[in-house]
BAMARZA-321620 format. One record per residue (C-alpha): x, y, z. Coordinates in nm, 2 decimals, padded with zeros to 4 digits. Layout:
<nodes>
<node xx="X" yy="Y" zz="Z"/>
...
</nodes>
This chain:
<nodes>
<node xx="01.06" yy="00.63" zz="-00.26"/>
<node xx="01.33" yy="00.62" zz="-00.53"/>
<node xx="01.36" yy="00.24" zz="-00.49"/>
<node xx="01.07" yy="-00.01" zz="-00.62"/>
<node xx="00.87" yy="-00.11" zz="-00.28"/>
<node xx="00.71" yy="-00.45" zz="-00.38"/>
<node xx="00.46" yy="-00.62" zz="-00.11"/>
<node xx="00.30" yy="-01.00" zz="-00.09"/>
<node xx="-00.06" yy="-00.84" zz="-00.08"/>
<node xx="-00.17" yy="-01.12" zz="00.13"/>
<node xx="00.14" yy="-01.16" zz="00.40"/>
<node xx="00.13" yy="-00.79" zz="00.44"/>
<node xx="-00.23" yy="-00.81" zz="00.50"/>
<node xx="-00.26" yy="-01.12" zz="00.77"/>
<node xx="00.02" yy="-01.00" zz="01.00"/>
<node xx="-00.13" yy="-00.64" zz="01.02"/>
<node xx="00.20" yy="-00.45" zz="00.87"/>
<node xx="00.21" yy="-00.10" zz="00.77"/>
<node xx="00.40" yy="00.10" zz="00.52"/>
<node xx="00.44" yy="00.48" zz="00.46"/>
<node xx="00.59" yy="00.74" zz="00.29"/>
<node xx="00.66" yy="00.96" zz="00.04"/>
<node xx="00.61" yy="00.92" zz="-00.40"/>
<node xx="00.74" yy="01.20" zz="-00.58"/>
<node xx="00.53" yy="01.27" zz="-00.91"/>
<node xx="00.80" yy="01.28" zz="-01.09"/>
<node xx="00.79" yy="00.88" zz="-01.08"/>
<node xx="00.44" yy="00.80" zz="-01.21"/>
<node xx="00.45" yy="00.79" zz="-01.55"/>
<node xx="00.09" yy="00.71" zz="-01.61"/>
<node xx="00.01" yy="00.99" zz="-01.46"/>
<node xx="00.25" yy="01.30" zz="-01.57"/>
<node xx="00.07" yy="01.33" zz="-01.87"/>
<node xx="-00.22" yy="01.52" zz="-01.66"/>
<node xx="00.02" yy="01.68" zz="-01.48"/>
<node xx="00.10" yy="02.06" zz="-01.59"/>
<node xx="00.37" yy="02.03" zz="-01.26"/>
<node xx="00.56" yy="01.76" zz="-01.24"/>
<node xx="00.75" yy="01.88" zz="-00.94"/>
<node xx="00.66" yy="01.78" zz="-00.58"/>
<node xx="00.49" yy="01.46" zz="-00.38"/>
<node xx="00.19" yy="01.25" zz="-00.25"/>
<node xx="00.27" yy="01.09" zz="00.12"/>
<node xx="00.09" yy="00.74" zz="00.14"/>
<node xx="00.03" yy="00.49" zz="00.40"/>
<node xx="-00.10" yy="00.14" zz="00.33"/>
<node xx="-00.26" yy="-00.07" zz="00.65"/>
<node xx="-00.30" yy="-00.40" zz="00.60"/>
<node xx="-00.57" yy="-00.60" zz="00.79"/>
<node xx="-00.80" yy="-00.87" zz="00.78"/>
<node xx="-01.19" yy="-00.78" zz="00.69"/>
<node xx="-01.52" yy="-00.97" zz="00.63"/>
<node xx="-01.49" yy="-01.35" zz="00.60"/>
<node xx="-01.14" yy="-01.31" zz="00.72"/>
<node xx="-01.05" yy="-01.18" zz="00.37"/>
<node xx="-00.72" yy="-01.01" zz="00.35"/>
<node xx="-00.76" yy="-00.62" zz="00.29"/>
<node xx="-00.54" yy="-00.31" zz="00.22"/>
<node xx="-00.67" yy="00.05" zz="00.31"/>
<node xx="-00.40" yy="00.30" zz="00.13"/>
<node xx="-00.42" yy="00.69" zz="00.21"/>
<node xx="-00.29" yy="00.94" zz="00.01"/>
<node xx="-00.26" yy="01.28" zz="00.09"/>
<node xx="-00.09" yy="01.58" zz="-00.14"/>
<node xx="-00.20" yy="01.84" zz="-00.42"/>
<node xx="-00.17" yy="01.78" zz="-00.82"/>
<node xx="-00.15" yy="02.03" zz="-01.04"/>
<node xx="-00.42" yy="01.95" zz="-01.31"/>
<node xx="-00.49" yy="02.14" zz="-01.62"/>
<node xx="-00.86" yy="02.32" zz="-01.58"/>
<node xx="-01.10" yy="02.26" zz="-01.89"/>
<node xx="-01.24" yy="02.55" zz="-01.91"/>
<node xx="-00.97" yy="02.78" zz="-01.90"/>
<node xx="-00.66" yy="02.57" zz="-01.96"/>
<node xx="-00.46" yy="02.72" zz="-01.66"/>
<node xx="-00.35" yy="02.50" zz="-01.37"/>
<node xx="-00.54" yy="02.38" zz="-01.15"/>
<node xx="-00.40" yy="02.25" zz="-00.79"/>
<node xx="-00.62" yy="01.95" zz="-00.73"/>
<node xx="-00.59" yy="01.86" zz="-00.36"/>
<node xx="-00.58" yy="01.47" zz="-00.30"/>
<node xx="-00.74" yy="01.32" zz="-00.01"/>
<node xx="-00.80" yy="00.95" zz="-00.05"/>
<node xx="-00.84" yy="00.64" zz="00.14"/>
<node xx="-00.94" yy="00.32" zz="00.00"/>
<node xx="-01.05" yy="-00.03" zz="00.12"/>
<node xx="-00.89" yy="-00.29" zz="-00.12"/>
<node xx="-00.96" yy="-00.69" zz="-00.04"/>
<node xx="-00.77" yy="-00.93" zz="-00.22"/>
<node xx="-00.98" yy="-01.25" zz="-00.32"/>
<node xx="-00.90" yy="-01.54" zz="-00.51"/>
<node xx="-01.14" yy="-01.49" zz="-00.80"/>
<node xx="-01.42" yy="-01.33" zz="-00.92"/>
<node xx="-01.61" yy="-01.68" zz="-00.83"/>
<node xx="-01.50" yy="-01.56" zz="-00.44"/>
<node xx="-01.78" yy="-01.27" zz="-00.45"/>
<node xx="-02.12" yy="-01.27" zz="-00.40"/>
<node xx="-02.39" yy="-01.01" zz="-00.55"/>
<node xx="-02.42" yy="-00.80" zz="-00.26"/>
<node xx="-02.04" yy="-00.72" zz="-00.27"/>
<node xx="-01.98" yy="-00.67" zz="-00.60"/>
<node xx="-02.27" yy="-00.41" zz="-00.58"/>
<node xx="-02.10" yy="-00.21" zz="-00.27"/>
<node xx="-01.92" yy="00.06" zz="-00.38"/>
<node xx="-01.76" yy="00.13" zz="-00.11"/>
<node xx="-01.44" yy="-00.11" zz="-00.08"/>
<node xx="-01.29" yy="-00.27" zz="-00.41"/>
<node xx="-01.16" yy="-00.63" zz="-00.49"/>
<node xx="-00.83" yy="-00.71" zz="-00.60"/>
<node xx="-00.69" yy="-01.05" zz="-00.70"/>
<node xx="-00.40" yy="-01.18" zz="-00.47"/>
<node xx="-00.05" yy="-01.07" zz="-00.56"/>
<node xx="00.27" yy="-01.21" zz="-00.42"/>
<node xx="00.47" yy="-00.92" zz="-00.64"/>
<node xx="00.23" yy="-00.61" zz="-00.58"/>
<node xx="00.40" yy="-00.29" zz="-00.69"/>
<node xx="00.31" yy="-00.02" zz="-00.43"/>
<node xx="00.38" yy="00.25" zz="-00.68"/>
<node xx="00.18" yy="00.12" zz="-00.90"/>
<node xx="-00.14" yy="00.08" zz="-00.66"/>
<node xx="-00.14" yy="00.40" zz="-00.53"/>
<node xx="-00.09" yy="00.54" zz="-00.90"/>
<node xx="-00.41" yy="00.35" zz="-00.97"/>
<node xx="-00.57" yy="00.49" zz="-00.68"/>
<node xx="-00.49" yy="00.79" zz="-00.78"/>
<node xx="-00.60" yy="00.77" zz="-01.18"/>
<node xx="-00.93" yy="00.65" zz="-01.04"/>
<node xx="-01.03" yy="00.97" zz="-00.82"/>
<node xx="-00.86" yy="01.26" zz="-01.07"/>
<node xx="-01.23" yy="01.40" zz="-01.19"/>
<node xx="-01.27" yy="01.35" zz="-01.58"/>
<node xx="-01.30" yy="01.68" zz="-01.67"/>
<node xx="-01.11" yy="01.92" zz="-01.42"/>
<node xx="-01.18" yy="02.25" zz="-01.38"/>
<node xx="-01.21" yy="02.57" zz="-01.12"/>
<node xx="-01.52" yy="02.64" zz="-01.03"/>
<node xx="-01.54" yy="03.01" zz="-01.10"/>
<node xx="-01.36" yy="03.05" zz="-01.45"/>
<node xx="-01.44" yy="03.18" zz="-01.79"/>
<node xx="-01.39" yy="03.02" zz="-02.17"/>
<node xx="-01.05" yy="03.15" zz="-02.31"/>
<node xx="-01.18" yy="03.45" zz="-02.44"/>
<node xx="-01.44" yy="03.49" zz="-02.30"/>
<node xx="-01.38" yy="03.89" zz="-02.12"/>
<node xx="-01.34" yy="03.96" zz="-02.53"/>
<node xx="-01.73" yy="03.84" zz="-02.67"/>
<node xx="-01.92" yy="04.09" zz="-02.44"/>
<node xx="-01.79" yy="04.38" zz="-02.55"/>
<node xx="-01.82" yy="04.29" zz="-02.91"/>
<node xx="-02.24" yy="04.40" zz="-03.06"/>
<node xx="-02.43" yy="04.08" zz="-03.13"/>
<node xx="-02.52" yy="04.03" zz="-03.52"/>
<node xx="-02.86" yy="04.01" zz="-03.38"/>
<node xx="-02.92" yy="04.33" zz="-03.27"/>
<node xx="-03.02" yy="04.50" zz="-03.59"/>
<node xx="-03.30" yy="04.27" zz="-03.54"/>
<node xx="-03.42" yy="04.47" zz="-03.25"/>
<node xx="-03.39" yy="04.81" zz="-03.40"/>
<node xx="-03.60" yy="04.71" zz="-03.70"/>
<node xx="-03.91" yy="04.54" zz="-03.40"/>
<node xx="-04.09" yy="04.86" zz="-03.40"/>
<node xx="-04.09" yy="05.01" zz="-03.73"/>
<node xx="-04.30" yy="04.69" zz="-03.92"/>
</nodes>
């Protein structure tokens, strides 16, 4: 997608279209700083629809691996991506009532006649990267290094018995 893809959220929506295809990382800004690779791509598809109260609604899927830079041991980490989202557009907050703003399971968006698809699915995207990445079986940078070295503290045990 090396061309800007801009969609009337609510057009796309009532007549049912659907878009795919293919975002190189390379093009999210936002997002290369977590990056440790650059290189490679996320395919997408966005199905729009029409949901509860005949509100319009996008679900976007994206599918690919990032490579993310672990916490712990500050080596890459490839972070496989796997989403799929249920965005309704609504006029305004006033639209909502308590129930839905308390389900987590679908998100509102206000109506857009310009909505950047780029930009949405880099959204998606920031929202579901973990906070702190990190593999699950890795050690502190240096960490091989403190066993081997004699803790201060064990003088301490040599001097238990002779009190």
């Amino acid at each position: 997608m090396s061309r800007r893809v801009v969609i009337d959220s609510l057009a796309f929506a009532v007549e049912g279209r659907s878009l795919r295809g293919e975002l190189p990382l390379s093009t999210l800004s936002r997002l290369l700083d977590l990056l440790t690779d650059p290189d490679g791509s996320l395919t997408y598809g966005i199905d729009g629809g029409l949901g509860p109260r005949n509100r319009s609604q996008l679900v976007v899927k994206v599918d690919g691996v990032v490579s993310l830079c672990c916490q712990r041991c500050l080596e890459p980490l490839e972070y496989p991506l796997q989403l799929c989202s249920l965005l309704e557009f609504v006029d305004s907050d006033s639209d909502l009532t308590q129930d839905e703003l308390e389900d987590d399971s679908r998100d509102f968006l206000p109506a857009q006649k310009e909505l950047d698809v780029a930009l949405l699915i880099e959204d998606e995207i920031l929202l579901a990267l973990p906070a702190a990445p990190r593999h699950e079986d890795c050690v502190l940078p240096g960490g091989g290094r403190a066993s081997a070295v004699e803790s201060p503290f064990s003088v301490l045990a040599g001097l238990k018995g002779k009190a």
